[in-house]
N, C-alpha and C positions, 0 to 999 in steps of 0.2 A: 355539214354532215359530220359527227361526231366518228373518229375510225383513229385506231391504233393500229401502228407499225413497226416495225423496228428491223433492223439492218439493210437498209435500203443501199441498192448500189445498181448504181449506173450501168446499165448494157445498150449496146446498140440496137439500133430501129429495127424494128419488125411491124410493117407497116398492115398485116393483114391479122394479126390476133386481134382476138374479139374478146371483149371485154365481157363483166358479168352483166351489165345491162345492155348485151347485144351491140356493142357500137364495134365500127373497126380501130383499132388504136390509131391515132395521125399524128403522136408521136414516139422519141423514145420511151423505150419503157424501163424501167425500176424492180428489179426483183426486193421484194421483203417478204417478212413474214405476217401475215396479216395475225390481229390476235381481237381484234373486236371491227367490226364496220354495221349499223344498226338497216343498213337499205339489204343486206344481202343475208338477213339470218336463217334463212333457208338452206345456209350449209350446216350451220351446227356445229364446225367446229373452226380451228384454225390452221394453218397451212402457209403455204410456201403461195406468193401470190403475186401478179407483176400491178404494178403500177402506170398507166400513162400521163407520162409525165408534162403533156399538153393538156392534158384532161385530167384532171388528175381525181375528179369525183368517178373516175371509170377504174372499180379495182377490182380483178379478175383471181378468183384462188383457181390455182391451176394443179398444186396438189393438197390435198386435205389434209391433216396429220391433229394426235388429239393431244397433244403440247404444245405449248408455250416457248418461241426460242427469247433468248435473253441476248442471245451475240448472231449473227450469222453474216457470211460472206462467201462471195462467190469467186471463185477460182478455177481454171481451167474447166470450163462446160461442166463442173458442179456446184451445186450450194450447199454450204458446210454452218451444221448451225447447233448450239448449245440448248439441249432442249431444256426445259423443267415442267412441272408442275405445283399447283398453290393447293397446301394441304387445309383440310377445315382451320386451322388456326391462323391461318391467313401466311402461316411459313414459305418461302420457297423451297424446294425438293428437287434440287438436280437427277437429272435424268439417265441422257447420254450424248454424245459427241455424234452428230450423221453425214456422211454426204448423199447429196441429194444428186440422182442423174439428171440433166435436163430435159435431156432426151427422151426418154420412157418415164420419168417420173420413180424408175427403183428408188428405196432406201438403203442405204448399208449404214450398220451400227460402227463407228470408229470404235469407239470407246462408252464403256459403262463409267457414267459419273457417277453415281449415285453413293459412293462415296468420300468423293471430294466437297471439298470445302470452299473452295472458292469462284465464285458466280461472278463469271464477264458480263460486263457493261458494254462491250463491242468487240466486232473485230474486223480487221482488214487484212489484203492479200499483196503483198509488195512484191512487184514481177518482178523489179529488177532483180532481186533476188533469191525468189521463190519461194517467200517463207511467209508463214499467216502469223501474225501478230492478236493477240489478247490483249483487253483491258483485262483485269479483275479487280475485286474489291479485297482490301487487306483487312487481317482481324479486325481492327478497328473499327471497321465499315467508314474512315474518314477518308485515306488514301487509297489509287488506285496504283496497280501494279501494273508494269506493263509484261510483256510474255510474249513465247511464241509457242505455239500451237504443232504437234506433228501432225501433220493431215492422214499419213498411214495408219500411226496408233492411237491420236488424241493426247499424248504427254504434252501437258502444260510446263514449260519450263520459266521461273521468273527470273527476267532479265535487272528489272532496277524499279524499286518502289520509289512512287511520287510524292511530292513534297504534298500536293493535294489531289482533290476525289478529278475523275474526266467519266464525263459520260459517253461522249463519241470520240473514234479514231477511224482516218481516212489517210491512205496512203497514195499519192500519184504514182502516177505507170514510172517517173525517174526512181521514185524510193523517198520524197517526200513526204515526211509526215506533220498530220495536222490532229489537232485534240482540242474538244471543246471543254471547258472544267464544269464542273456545278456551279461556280458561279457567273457563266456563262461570257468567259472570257478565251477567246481565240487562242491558242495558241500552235507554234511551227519550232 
């Protein structure tokens, strides 16, 4: 089944959500942003959606939203995600910075992008330290940046541009970090 996702992360078991074709989930599940899945287009749009990650053809949008995120990651019982939109010319068009409740499904806007410049390829949330981390893309569109993220106001601050492009960043609960590049080479 053809479906697009992006910033998937890891949460503990919740053994009685039900999936969008009626199943119970039987295992962990995966928050992302669902932005295409072709079994479920009866919702219309894209959203904040979990994945089970034993089943993983079972994927549940749980809130709707009519943007595109490009980064999002979850942090303290919210999900924080970099929205955009694809203008007629096939542009992308940042949006705004959100966290998501998990609980009630609120939205709160952090921050208006819509005049920044630079579109994260991911992001992740490093407990040990309590800071969310950004990829972005540099002018060049060939290296990524790396960055952290304020979660109160959305300020992007960059930390140290890369030698080359990463499309994903995953930190463990120590403060390890991991990045996969474009050329699809691991790196820690």
């Amino acid at each position: 089944t053809p479906r697009s996702v992006s910033a998937s992360r890891l949460m503990p078991e919740k053994p009685h959500k039900k999936s969008a074709a009626g199943q119970t989930a039987i295992g962990k599940l995966s928050y992302c942003w669902l932005i295409y899945e072709d079994e479920i287009e009866e919702y219309g749009s894209y959203g904040l959606s979990t994945l089970d990650l034993k089943a993983p053809e079972y994927v549940n949008v749980i809130y709707e939203n009519d943007y595109q995120a490009c980064a999002g990651a979850y942090a303290d019982n919210r999900y924080y995600a970099y929205l955009y939109m694809t203008n007629y010319n096939g542009q992308v068009v940042p949006k705004n910075f959100i966290s998501m409740n998990l609980e009630d499904g609120s939205i709160r806007q952090v921050a208006d992008y819509s005049d920044i410049t630079t579109i994260y390829t991911d992001m992740s949330y490093d407990y040990s330290t309590s800071t969310m981390y950004a990829l972005g893309v540099d002018d060049t569109g060939t290296k990524s940046v790396l960055a952290t993220v304020d979660l109160d106001n959305g300020n992007y601050t960059p930390i140290k541009t890369l030698e080359q492009g990463f499309l994903t960043l995953a930190i463990t609960y120590s403060g390890v970090c991991y990045g996969i590049s474009t050329e699809g080479i691991l790196y820690k």
